[in-house]
C-alpha positions, -999 to 999 in steps of 0.1 A, spaced: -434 -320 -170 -402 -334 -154 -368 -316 -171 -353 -347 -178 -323 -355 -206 -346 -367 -229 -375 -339 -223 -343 -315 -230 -337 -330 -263 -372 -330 -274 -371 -295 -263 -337 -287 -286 -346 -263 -316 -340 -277 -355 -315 -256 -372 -310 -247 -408 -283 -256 -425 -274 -217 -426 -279 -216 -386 -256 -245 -381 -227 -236 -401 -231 -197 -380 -227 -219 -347 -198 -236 -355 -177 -206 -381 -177 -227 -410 -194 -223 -444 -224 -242 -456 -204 -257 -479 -183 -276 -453 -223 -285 -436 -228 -303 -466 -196 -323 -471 -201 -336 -438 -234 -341 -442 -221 -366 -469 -194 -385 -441 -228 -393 -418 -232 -355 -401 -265 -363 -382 -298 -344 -396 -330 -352 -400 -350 -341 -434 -384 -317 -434 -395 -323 -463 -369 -305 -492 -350 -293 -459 -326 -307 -434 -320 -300 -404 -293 -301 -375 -296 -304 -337 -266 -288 -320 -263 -314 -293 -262 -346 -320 -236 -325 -345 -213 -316 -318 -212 -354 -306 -209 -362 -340 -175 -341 -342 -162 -349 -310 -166 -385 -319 -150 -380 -353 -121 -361 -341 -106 -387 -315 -116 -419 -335 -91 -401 -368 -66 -383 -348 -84 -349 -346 -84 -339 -383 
């Protein structure tokens, strides 16, 4: 198989939200508000879960559309 972008992001691991909060030194709680706002996730079955790539964009987006909040 060709390492490609899009074979990379197939290739990207699903985090809980325990695993993602750890990767960026916040608490689950803050996961969950932002999870509220639109942080992206995608839900297995009573679980979601987080690709680092898409929740970093997410942020990076978030923080110079509202004046890095």
């Amino acid at each position: 198989m060709i390492n490609t972008p899009t074979t990379q992001y197939y290739k990207e691991a699903w985090l809980t939200k325990k695993e993602i909060a750890k990767h960026f030194s916040f608490s689950t709680r803050w996961v969950e508000k932002r999870v509220c706002e639109g942080l992206p996730h995608a839900q297995f079955g009573a679980q979601k879960r987080f690709r680092i790539s898409e929740c970093e964009a997410w942020l990076m987006g978030r923080s110079t559309s509202n004046g890095n909040r």
